[in-house]
C-alpha positions in Angstrom: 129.5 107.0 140.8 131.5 109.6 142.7 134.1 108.1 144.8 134.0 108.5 148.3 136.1 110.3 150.4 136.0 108.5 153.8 135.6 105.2 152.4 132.4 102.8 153.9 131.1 105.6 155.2 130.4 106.8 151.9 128.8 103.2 151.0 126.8 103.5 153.5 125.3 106.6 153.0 124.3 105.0 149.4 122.8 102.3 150.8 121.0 104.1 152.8 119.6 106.1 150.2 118.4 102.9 148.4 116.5 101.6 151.5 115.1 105.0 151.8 113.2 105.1 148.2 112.0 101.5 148.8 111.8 98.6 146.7 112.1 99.0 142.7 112.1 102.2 143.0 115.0 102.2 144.7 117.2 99.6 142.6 116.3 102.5 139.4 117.6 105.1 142.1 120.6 103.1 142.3 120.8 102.1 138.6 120.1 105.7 137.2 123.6 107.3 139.0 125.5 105.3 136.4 126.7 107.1 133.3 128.6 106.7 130.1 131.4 108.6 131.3 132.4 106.2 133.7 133.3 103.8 131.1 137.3 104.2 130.5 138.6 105.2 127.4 139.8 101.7 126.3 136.2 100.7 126.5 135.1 103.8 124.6 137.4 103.1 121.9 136.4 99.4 121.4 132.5 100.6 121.1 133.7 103.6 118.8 135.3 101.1 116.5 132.4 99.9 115.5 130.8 103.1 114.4 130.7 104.0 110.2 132.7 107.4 109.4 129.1 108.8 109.9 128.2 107.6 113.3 132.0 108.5 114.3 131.4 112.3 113.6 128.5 112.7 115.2 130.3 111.1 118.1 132.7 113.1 117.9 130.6 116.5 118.3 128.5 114.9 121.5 131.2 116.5 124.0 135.2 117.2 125.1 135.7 113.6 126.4 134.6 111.8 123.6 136.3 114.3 121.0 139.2 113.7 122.4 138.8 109.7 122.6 138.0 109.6 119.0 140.8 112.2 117.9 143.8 111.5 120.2 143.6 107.7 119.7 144.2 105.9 116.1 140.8 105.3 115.4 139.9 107.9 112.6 143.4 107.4 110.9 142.8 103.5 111.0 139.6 103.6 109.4 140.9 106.4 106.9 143.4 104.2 106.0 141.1 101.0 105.7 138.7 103.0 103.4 141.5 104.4 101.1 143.1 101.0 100.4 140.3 98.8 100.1 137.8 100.7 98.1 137.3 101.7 95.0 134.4 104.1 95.8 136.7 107.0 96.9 139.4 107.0 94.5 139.5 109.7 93.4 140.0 111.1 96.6 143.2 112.9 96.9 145.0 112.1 100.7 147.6 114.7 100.1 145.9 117.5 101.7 142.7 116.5 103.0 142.7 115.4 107.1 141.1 112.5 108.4 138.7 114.7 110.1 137.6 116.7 106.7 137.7 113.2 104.7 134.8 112.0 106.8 132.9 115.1 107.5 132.9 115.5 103.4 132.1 111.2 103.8 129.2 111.7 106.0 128.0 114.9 103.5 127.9 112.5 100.9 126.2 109.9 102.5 123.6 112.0 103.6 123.0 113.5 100.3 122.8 109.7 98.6 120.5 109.4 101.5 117.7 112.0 100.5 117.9 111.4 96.9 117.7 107.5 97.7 113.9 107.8 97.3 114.2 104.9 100.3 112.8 106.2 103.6 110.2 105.5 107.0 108.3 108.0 108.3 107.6 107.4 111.9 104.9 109.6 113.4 104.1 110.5 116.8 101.5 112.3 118.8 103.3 115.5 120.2 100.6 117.9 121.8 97.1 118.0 122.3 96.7 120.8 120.3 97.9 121.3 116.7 101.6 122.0 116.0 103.1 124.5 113.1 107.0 124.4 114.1 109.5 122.4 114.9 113.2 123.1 115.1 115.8 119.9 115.6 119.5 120.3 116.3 122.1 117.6 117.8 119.7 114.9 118.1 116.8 117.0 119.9 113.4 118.5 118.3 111.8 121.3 119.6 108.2 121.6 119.1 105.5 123.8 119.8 101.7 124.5 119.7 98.9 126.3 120.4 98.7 124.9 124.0 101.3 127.2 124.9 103.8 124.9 125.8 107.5 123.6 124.0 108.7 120.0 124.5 111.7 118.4 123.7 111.6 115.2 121.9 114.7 112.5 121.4 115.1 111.8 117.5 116.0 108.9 118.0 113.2 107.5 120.3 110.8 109.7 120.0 110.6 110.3 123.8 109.6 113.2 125.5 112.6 115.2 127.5 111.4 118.6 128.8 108.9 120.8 128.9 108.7 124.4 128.7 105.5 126.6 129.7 105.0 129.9 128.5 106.0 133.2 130.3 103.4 135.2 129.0 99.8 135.1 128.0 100.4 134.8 124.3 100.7 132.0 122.1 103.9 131.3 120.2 105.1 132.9 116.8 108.6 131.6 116.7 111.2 129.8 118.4 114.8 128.2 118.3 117.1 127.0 120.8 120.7 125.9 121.1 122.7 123.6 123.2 122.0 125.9 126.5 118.5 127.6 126.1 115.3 128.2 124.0 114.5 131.6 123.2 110.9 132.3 122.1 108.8 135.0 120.2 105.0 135.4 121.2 103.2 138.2 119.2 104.7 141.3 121.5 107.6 139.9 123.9 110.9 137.8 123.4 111.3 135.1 125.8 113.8 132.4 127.5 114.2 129.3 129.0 117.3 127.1 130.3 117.4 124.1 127.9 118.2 121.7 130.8 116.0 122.6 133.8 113.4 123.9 132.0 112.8 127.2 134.1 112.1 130.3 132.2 114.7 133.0 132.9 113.5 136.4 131.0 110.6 138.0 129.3 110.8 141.1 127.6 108.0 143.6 129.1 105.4 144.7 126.3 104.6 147.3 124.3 108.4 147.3 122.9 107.1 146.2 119.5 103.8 146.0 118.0 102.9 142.5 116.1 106.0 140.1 115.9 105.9 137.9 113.1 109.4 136.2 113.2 112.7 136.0 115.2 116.2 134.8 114.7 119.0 134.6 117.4 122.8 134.7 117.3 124.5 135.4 120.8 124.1 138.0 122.6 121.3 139.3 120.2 117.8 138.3 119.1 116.0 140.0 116.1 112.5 140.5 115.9 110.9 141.1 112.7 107.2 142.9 112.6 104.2 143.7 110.5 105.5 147.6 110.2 108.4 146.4 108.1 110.7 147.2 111.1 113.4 145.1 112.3 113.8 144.7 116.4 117.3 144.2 117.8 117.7 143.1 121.8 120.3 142.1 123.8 119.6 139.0 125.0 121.5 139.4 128.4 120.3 142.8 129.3 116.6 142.4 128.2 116.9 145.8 126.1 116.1 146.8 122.8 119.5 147.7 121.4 118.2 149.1 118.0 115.4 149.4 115.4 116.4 148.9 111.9 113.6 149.9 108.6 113.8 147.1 106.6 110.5 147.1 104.3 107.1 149.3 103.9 105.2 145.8 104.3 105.7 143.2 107.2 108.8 141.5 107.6 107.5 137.9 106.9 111.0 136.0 107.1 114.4 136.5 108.8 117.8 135.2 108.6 120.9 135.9 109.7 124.6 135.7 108.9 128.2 135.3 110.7 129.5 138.5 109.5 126.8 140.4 111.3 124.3 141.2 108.6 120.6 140.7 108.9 118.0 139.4 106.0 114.6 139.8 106.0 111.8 138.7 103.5 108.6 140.9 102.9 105.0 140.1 101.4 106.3 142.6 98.1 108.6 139.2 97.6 112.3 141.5 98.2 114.7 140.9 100.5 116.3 143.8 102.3 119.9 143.3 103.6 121.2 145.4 106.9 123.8 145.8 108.7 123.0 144.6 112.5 126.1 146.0 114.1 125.1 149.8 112.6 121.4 149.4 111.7 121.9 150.8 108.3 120.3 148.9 104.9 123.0 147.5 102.6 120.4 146.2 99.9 117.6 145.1 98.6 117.6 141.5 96.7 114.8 141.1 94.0 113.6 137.7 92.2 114.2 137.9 88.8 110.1 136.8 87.6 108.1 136.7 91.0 107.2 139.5 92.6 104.8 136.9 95.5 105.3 137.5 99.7 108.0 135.4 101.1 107.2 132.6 103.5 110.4 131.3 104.6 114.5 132.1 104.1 117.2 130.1 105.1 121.1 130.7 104.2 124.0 128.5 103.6 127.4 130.7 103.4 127.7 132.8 100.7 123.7 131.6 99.2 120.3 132.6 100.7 117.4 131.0 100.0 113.5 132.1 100.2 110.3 129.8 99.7 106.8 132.2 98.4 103.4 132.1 98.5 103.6 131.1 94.8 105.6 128.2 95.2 108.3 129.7 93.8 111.9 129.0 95.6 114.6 131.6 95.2 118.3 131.4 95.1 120.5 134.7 95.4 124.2 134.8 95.4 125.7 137.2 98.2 128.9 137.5 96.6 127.3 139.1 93.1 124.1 140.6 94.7 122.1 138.7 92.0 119.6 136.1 91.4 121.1 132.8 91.0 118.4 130.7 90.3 114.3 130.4 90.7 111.9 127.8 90.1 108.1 127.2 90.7 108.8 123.6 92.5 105.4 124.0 94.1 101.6 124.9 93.3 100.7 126.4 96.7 103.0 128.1 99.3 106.4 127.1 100.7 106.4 127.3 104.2 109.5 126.1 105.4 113.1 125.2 104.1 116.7 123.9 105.7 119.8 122.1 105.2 121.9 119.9 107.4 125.1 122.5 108.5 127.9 122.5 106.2 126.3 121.1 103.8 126.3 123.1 100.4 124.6 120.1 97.9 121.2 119.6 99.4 118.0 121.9 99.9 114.7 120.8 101.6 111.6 122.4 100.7 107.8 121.7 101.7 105.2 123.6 101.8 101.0 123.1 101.3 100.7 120.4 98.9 102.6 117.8 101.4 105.3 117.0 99.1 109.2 117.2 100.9 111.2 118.2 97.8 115.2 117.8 98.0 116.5 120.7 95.6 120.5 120.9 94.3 121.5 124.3 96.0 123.8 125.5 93.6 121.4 124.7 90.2 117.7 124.6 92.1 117.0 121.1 90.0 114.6 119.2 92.6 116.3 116.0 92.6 113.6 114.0 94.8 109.9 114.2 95.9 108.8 112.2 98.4 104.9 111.8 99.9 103.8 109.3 102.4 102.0 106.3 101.8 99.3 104.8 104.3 100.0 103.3 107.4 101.3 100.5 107.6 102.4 99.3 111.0 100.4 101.2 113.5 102.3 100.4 116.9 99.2 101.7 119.4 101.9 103.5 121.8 100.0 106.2 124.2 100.8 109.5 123.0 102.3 110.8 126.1 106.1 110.4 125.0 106.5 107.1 125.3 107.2 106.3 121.2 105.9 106.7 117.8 102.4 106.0 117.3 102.8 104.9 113.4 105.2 104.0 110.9 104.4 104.6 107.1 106.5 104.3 103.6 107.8 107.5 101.8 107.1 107.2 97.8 109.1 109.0 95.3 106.5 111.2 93.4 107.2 111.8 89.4 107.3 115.0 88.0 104.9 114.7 85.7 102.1 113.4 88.5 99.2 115.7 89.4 99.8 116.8 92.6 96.0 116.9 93.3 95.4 113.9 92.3 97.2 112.4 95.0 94.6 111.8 98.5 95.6 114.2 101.2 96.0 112.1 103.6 99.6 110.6 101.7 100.7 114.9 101.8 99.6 116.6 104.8 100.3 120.4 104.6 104.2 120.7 105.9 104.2 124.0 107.7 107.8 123.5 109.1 110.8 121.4 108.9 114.3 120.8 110.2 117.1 118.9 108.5 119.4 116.3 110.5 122.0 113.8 109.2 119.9 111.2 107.1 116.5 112.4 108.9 114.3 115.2 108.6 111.1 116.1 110.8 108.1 117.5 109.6 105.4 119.4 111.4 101.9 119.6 110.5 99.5 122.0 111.9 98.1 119.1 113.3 99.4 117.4 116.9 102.0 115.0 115.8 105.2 115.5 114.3 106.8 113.4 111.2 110.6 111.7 111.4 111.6 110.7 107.6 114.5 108.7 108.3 116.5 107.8 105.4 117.9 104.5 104.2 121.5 104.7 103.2 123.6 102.1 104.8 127.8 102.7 105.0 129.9 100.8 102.3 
């Protein structure tokens, strides 16, 4: 609570306010003004102390106070320290140049690589919309999802609970959407939208007839990119609401988009190329080809110097940015690939899913597929309401062999996966139908 400046008077006008709301109601009025930041630091540090390396990251990255905690007391060199001289999992682990910091970062990398390749995993399901969901987008612990209702909601990962909801600004269904720690910005078929992340309120929409038919969009402050079906490339300035450029990219729709640090733009076409621009100038650098497919592009997603694409054919691709040539591709899948992501930083792992159901962990510098996972039937139905209040379901995943028919396996084990989004140890999976997917993976610290 806020302290007051005049003493009882101050208590008094919180008492007050109890009596006011009434009853129950009023004790939860009363509760709900505590936070976690009125805890000291010496208590912080006590609870941090029990956190693995993992846990202690991701606590880390929640906000200033709590960096700070973590960093400026001795509890990452303590347990640095503990791990380096009483196990034998890490030794070869050289402490000359690597910080405590960068030691668990690449700790928590590994773990969550041992994780997806464990083959050891629950997936809990949850009712979402009442309408049928094909995206989903998850970053620090939130999942964004949306649907044909014309409304986003923002789901805990961690209980499943609803948070927000976001209504649409226009008439249109969503194509496309991400968000970031401070707001969601949307694509419906001809205007880019956004909300505040927190409050919920929608803030801008772009007036129409700027571009015909978008099919995609990708956002780096201050500028969203649009990609549409006359192969042209859409850049506005997020702030001003204007369309700051037009860049050519293909002679067939622009099916995929991503887009890099160092200002350069991707974007995937049904002729199964890549073109490469530069989004400060608008001007095409080049134009990546597979090396034996030639089938549209579904989905692209890039990890530093690699970018990846998923196909219509199943086929996943693999160029190297540094070379301007094809690294690697393999036909992982029968049908298409719609979706495909990695945990940031991370340059081991690859998730890949597509129509036949199957979530397929790939090796991103070799394209190997070192795990395929399916569901297997429910097995602890929980009977929750759908309205945000918890999952509905929990079933098993099941490593799939790689010389099983994929048909052969009942549908209802590998719904169609038409989008994913890659956490630490987790990954959600949407549908097309109204409930989303949380594969958590087992992998406990040693």
């Amino acid at each position: 609570m806020e302290p007051s400046s005049n003493g009882s008077g101050g208590e008094r006008r919180r008492a007050t306010a109890v009596r006011l709301e009434g009853g129950k109601r009023g004790r939860a009025s009363a509760v709900s003004t505590f936070s976690v930041h009125n805890l000291g630091a010496d208590v912080l540090c006590i609870i941090f102390s029990h956190l693995d390396p993992g846990e202690l990251v991701r606590c880390a990255a929640v906000c200033k106070m709590w960096n700070n905690i973590i960093f400026t007391s001795t509890l990452m060199r303590d347990l640095y320290d503990k791990i380096i001289l009483h196990t034998r999992l890490f030794a070869n682990h050289s402490n000359s140049t690597e910080t405590p910091m960068k030691f668990f970062e690449r700790l928590a990398l590994e773990q969550h690589k041992a994780s997806l390749i464990g083959n050891s995993a629950e997936v809990y399901q949850w009712n979402v919309h009442s309408s049928r969901i094909s995206l989903c987008r998850m970053k620090r612990g939130l999942i964004l999802s949306g649907a044909e209702d014309k409304v986003m909601r923002l789901w805990s990962a961690e209980s499943f609970k609803c948070l927000n909801e976001y209504h649409n600004l226009s008439k249109n269904s969503l194509v496309d959407f991400d968000f970031d720690e401070n707001k969601i910005v949307g694509l419906t078929k001809s205007q880019i939208c956004i909300w505040t992340l927190k409050s919920g309120k929608g803030i801008f929409c772009s007036r129409q007839g700027i571009f015909s038919q978008g099919i995609c969009m990708r956002y780096m402050d201050p500028e969203a990119v649009v990609g549409c079906d006359d192969g042209r490339a859409h850049v506005f300035d997020m702030y001003s609401g204007r369309c700051t450029r037009i860049i050519w990219m293909h002679g067939a729709p622009i099916s995929c988009l991503a887009l890099s640090e160092d200002q350069l733009v991707f974007g995937g076409s049904n002729f199964g190329t890549v073109a490469m621009a530069d989004l400060s100038t608008g001007e095409q650098v080049f134009l990546l080809k597979s090396a034996c497919s030639y089938s549209a592009l579904k989905c692209l997603c890039l990890n530093s110097h690699l970018l990846f694409a998923g196909s219509i054919g199943g086929y996943a691709h693999c160029w190297d940015l540094r070379t301007l040539k094809p690294l690697w591709e393999r036909r992982v899948s029968p049908n298409v690939l719609y979706s495909m992501h990695h945990l940031a930083n991370d340059t081991s792992t690859l998730a890949v899913a597509g129509l036949d159901g199957v979530l397929r962990i790939m090796d991103q510098s070799t394209g190997e597929v070192l795990s395929s996972l399916i569901m297997e039937p429910s097995v602890e139905p929980d009977g929750l309401s759908a309205n945000g209040s918890g999952f509905n379901s929990i079933r098993k995943a099941k490593a799939v062999s790689t010389d099983v028919q994929i048909h052969s396996i009942p549908r209802l084990q590998r719904p169609p996966i038409t989008s994913l989004a890659v956490g630490l140890r987790k990954i959600v999976t949407a549908h097309n139908e109204t409930y989303l997917s949380m594969w958590r993976f087992n992998q406990s610290f040693r």
